[in-house]
MIKOLKOL-198478 format. One record per residue (C-alpha): residue number from 0; x, y, z. Coordinates in nm, 2 decimals, m for minus. Example, Ala and Ser with C-alpha at 12.3 -4.5 7.8 and 13.67 -1.06 7.14 Angstrom:
BEGIN
(atom 0,(1.23,m0.45,0.78)),
(atom 1,(1.37,m0.11,0.71)),
This chain:
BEGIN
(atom 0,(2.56,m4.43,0.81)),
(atom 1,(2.82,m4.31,1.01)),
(atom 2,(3.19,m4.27,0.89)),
(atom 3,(3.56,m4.23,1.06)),
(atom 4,(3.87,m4.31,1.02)),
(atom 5,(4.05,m4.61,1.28)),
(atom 6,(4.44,m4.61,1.28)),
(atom 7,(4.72,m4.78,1.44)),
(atom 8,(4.93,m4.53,1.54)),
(atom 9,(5.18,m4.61,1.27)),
(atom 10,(5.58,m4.43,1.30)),
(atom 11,(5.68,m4.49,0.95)),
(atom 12,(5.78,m4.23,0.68)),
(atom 13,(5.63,m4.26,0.36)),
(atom 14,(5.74,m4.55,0.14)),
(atom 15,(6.06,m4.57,0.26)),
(atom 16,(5.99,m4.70,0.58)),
(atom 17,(6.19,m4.46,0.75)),
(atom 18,(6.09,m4.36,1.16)),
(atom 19,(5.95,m4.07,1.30)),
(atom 20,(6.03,m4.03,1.65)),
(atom 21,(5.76,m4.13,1.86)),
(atom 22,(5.70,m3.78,1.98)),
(atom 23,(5.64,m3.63,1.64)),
(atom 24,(5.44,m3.89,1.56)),
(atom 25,(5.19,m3.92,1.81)),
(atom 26,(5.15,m3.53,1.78)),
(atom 27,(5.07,m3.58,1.43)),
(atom 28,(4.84,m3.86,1.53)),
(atom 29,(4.65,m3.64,1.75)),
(atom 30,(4.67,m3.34,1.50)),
(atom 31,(4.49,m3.58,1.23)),
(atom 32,(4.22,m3.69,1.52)),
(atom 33,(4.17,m3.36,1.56)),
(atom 34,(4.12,m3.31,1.21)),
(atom 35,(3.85,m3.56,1.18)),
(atom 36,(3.69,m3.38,1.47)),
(atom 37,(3.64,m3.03,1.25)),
(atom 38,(3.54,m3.20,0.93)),
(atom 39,(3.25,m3.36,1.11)),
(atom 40,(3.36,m3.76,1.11)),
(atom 41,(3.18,m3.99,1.34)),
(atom 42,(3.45,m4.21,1.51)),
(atom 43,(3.78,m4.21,1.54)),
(atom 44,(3.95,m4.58,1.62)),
(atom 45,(4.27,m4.63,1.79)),
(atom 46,(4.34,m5.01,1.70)),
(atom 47,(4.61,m5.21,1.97)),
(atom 48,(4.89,m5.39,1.86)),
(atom 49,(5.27,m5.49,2.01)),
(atom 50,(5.48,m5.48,1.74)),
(atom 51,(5.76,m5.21,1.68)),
(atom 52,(5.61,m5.03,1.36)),
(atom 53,(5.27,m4.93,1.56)),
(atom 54,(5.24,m4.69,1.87)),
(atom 55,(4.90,m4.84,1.99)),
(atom 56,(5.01,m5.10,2.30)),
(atom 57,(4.80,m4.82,2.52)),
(atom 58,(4.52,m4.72,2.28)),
(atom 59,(4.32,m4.60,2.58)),
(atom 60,(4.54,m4.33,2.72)),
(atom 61,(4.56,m4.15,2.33)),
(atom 62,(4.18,m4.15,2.29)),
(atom 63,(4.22,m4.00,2.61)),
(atom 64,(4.47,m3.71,2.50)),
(atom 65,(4.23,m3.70,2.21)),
(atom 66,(3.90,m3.61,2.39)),
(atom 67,(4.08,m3.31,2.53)),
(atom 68,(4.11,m3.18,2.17)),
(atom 69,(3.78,m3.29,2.07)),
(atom 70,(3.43,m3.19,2.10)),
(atom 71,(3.23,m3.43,1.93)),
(atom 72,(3.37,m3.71,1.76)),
(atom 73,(3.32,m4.06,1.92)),
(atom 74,(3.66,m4.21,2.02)),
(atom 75,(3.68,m4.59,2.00)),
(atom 76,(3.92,m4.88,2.02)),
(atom 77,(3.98,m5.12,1.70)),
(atom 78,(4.04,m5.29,1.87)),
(atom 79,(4.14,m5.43,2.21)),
(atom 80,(4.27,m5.74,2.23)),
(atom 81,(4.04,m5.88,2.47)),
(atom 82,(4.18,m6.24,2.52)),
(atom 83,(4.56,m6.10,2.64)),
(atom 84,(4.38,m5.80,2.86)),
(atom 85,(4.21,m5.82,3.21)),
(atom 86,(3.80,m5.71,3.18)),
(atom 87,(3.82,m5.50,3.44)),
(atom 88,(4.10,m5.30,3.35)),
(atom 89,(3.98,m5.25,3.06)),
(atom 90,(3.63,m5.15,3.14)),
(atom 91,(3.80,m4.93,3.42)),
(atom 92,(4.03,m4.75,3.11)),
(atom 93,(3.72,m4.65,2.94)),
(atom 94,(3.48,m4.56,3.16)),
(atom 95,(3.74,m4.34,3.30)),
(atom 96,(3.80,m4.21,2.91)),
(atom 97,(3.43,m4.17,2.86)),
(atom 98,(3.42,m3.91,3.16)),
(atom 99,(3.69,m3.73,3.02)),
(atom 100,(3.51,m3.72,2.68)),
(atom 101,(3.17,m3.65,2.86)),
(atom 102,(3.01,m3.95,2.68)),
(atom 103,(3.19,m4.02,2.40)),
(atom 104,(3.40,m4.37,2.44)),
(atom 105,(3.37,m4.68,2.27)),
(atom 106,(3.52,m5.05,2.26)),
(atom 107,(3.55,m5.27,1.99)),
(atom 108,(3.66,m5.60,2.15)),
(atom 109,(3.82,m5.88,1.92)),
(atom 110,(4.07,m6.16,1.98)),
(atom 111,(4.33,m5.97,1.75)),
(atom 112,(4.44,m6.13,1.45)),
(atom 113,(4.79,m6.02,1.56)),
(atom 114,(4.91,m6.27,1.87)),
(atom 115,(5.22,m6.10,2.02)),
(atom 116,(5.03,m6.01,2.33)),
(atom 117,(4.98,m6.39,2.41)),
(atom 118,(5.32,m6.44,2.50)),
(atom 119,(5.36,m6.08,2.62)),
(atom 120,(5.13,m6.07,2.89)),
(atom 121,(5.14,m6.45,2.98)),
(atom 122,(4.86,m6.63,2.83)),
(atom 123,(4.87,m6.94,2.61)),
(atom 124,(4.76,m6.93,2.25)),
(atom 125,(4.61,m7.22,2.26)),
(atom 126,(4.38,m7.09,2.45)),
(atom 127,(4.27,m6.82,2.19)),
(atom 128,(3.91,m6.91,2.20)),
(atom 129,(3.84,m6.97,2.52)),
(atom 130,(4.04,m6.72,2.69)),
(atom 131,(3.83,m6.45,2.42)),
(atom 132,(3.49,m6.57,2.56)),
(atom 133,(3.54,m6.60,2.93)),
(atom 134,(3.66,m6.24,2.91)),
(atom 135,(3.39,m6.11,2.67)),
(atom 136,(3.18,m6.25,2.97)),
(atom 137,(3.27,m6.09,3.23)),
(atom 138,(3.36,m5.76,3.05)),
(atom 139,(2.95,m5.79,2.97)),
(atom 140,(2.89,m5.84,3.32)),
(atom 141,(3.07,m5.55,3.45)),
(atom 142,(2.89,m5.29,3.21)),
(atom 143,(2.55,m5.45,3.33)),
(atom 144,(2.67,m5.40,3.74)),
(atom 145,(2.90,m5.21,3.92)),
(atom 146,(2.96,m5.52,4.22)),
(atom 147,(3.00,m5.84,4.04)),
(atom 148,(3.04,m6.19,4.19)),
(atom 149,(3.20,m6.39,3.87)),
(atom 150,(3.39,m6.70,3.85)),
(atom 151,(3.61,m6.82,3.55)),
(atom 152,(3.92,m7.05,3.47)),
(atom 153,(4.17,m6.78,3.33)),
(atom 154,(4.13,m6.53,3.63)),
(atom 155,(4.08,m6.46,3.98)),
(atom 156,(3.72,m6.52,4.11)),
(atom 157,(3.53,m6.21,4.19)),
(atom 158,(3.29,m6.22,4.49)),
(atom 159,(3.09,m5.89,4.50)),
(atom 160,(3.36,m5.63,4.44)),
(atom 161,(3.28,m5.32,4.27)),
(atom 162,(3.43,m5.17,3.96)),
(atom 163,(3.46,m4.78,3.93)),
(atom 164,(3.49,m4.57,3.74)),
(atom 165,(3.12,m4.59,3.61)),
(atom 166,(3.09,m4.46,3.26)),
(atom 167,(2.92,m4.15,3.20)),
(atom 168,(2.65,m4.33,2.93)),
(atom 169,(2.45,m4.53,3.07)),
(atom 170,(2.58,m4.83,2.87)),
(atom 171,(2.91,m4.80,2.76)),
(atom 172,(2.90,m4.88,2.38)),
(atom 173,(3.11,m5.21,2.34)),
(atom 174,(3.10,m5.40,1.93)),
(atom 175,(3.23,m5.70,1.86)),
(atom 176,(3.53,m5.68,1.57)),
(atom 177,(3.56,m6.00,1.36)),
(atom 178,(3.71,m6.16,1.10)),
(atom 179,(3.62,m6.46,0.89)),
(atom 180,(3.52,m6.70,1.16)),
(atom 181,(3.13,m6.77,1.09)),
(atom 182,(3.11,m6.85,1.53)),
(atom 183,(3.22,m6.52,1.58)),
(atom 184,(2.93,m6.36,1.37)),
(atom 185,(2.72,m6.61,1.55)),
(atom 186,(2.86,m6.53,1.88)),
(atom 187,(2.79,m6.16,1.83)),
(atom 188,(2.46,m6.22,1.73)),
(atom 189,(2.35,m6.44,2.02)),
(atom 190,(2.47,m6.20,2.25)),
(atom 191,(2.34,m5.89,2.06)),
(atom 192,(2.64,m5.68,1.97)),
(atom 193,(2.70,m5.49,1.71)),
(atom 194,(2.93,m5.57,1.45)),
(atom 195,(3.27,m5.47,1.34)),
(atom 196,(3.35,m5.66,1.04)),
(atom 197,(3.70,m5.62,0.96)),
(atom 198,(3.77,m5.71,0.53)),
(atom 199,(4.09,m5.59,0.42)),
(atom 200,(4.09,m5.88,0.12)),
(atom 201,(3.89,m6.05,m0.12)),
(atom 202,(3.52,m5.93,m0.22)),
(atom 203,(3.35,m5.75,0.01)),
(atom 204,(2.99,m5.91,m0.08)),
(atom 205,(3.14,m6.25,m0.05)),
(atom 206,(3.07,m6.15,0.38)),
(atom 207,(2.71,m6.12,0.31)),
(atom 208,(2.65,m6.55,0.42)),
(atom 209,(2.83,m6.42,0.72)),
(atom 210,(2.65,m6.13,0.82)),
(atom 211,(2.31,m6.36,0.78)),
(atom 212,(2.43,m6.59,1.02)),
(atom 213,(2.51,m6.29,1.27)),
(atom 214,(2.12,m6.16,1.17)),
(atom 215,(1.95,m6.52,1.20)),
(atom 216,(2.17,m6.59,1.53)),
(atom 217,(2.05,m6.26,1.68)),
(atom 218,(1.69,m6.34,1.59)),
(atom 219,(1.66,m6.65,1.75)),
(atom 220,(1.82,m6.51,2.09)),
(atom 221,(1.54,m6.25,2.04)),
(atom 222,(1.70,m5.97,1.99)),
(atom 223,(1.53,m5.66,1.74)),
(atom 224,(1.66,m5.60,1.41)),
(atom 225,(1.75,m5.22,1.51)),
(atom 226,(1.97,m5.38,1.76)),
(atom 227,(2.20,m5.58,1.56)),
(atom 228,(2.39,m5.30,1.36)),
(atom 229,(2.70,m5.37,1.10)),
(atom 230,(2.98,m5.17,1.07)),
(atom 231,(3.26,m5.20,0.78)),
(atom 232,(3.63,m5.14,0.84)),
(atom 233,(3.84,m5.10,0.54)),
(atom 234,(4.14,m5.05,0.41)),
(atom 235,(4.15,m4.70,0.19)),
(atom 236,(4.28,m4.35,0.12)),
(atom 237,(4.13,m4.10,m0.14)),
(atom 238,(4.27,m3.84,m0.34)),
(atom 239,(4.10,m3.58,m0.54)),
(atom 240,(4.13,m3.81,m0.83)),
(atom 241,(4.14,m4.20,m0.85)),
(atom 242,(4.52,m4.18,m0.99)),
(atom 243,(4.62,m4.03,m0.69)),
(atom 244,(4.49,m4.21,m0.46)),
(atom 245,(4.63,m4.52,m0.61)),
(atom 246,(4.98,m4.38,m0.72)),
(atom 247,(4.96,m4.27,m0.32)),
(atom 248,(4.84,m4.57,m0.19)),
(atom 249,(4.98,m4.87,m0.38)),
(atom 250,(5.37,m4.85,m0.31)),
(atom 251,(5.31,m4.83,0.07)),
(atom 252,(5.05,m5.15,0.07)),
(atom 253,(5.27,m5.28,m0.10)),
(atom 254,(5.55,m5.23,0.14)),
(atom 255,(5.41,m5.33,0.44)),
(atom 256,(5.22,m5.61,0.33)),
(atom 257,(5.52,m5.76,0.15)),
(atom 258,(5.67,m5.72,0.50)),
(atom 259,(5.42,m5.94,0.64)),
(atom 260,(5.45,m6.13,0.38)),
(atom 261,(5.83,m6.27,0.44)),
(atom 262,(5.75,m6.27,0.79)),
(atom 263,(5.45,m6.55,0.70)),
(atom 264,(5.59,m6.72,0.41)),
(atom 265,(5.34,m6.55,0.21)),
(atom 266,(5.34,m6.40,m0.12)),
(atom 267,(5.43,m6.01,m0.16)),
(atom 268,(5.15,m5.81,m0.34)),
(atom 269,(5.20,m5.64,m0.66)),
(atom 270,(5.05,m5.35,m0.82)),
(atom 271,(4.80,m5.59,m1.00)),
(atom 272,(4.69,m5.70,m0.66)),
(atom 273,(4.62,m5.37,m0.56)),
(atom 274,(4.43,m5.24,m0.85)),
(atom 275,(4.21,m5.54,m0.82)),
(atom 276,(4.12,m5.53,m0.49)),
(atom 277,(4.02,m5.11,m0.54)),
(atom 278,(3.81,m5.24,m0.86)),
(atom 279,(3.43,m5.26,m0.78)),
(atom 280,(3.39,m5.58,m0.60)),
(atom 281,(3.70,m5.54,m0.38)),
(atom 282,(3.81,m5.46,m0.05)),
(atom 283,(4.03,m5.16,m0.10)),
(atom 284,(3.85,m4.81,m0.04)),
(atom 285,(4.11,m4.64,m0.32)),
(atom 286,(4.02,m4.37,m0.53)),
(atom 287,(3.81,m4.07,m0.58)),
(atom 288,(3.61,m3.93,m0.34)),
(atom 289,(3.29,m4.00,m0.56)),
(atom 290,(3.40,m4.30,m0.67)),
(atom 291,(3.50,m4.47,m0.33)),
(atom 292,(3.15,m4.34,m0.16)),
(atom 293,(2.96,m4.52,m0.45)),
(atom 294,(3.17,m4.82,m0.39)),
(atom 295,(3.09,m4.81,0.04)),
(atom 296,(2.69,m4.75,m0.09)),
(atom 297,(2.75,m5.08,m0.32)),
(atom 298,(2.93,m5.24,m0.03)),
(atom 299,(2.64,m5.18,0.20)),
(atom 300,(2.33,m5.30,m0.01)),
(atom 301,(2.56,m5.66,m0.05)),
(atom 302,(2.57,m5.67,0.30)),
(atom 303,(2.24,m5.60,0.38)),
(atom 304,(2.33,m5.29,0.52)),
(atom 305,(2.56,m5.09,0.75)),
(atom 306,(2.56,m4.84,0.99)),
(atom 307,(2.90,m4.75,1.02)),
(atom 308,(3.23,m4.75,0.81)),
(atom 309,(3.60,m4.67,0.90)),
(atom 310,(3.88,m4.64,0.67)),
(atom 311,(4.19,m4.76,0.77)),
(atom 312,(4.48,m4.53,0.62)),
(atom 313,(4.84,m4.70,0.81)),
(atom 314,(4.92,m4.99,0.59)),
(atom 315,(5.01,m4.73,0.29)),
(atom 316,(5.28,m4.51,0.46)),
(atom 317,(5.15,m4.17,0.38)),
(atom 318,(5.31,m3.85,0.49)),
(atom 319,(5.11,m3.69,0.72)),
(atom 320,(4.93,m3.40,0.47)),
(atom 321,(4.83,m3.66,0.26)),
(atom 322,(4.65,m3.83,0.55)),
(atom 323,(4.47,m3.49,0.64)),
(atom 324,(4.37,m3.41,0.27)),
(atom 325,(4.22,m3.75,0.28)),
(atom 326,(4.01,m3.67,0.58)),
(atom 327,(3.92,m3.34,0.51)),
(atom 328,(3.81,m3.58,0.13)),
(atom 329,(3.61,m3.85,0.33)),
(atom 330,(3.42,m3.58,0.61)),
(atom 331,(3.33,m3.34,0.29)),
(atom 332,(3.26,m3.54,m0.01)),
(atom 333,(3.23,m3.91,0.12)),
(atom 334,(3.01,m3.86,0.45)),
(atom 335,(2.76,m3.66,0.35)),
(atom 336,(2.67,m3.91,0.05)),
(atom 337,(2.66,m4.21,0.29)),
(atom 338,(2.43,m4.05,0.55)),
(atom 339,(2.19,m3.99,0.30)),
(atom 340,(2.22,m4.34,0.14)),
(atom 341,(2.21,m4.24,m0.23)),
């Protein structure tokens, strides 16, 4: 199994929600990325988002500064908002990062569960669906062919141009991130993606009906088992002891999900909530670092299996050494338990 860490580039302080600059903080970002690097992680996932809290609108230029500071760690997006973004930008973005990295770029591709870009770049959100497929279409097209003749209803027709850079891979690595929607596990599957199953509520196992459908769907298109991987991003942090890690943890979910909360007309979380969902069955990678790979080994026979699983650190407002004990945690005492699957 492999094992990194995605984040969204968060500026806030700590719990109380105070800024860095945006210098600091990317330096720090990039510090951490580097970080993961040493202690041997897989990935590394630079998620993409609009919003004033997160530093990720460009995801593709800080993988980039991040490949120049790395030497083997795979650098990723998590993901790009594919419906709001042009295909061949994007595949331009990281072919030209995958040079730099001499082989090492990603893309997770999702619709975004976060719509400011719809309004930001122009596009209707009532075209969520359809806009998400055209694109995923012709971004497929481009990796398979360097001249492409392509014709859609949301862009431009293309009629034998060619798109450069080309990647230094052979086939640039692209997942598809979902949610809860069973046709985009089915849409996935058909196609013969891998998987990026995002879960940051409820019980984990209660995906596994899901991640059939992705299996059976890539079956009958005909493509192998081996072919149709899962991966597992999470919401987590770990401490050297599962009091930490929630006395860390919890105030900061709880802050910015409250947040979101009054923004949605939701419900803030409480402590309760939080405990719950890091109790066996739930979502929340919180605790020790023996207890939280146990829990991602439990995780991964309920879904059948996965082959890769990030941790997503942002939503709990850490200070910055907190964030690189935790990775130094999850590449020395989580990793090496998942890769050998006991």
């Amino acid at each position: 199994m492999e094992v990194g860490i995605d984040s969204f580039a968060s500026h806030l302080l700590q719990n109380g929600g105070d800024l860095l600059s945006g210098t600091e903080a990317m330096r720090l970002l990039l510090e951490r990325i580097e970080r993961a690097d040493q202690v041997g992680l897989d990935i590394f996932g630079i998620g993409e988002h609009h919003r004033a809290e997160y530093l990720d609108s460009a995801p593709a230029v800080i993988l980039a500064a991040a490949a120049a500071r790395t030497r083997r760690i795979r650098l990723t997006s998590a993901v790009t908002v594919l419906s709001a973004a042009d295909p061949v930008r994007v595949f331009q973005e990281f072919a030209t990062l995958d040079l730099i990295s001499q082989g090492r770029a990603e893309l997770v591709v999702g619709r975004g569960s976060s719509t400011e870009a719809f309004p930001l770049f122009g596009y209707n959100l009532q075209d969520y669906d359809e806009l998400f497929a055209e694109k995923l279409e012709l971004l497929l097209a481009i990796r398979g062919t360097e001249k492409i003749s392509w014709k859609g209803q949301f862009r431009p027709a293309l009629t034998g141009q060619g798109v450069y850079p080309r990647p230094a891979q052979a086939q640039l690595p692209i997942w598809l991130g979902v949610g809860g929607t069973p046709a985009s596990f089915v849409r996935a599957g058909t196609l013969g993606l891998p998987l990026m199953v995002a879960i940051i509520g409820g019980d984990t196992h209660r995906f596994r009906p899901l991640v059939d459908l992705y299996r059976e769907a890539g079956r009958r298109a005909g493509h192998a088992p081996e072919q149709l991987q899962v991966g597992l991003h999470s919401l987590g942090y770990v401490a050297p002891t599962t009091k930490e890690a929630m006395d860390g943890f919890a105030p900061g979910y709880i802050q910015t999900f409250g947040q979101r909360a009054r923004e949605r007309g939701g419900f803030p979380p409480t402590r309760g909530h939080v405990e719950a969902q890091a109790g066996p069955l739930g979502a929340l990678l919180v605790g020790s670092p023996e207890e939280v790979a146990a829990k991602v080994l439990r995780h991964s026979e309920a879904l059948g299996g996965i082959a890769r699983v990030t941790f997503q650190m942002d939503v709990a407002v850490l200070p910055h050494e907190k964030i690189l004990q935790a990775t130094e945690l999850i590449g020395s005492r989580i990793a090496p338990v998942l890769r050998e699957g006991r």
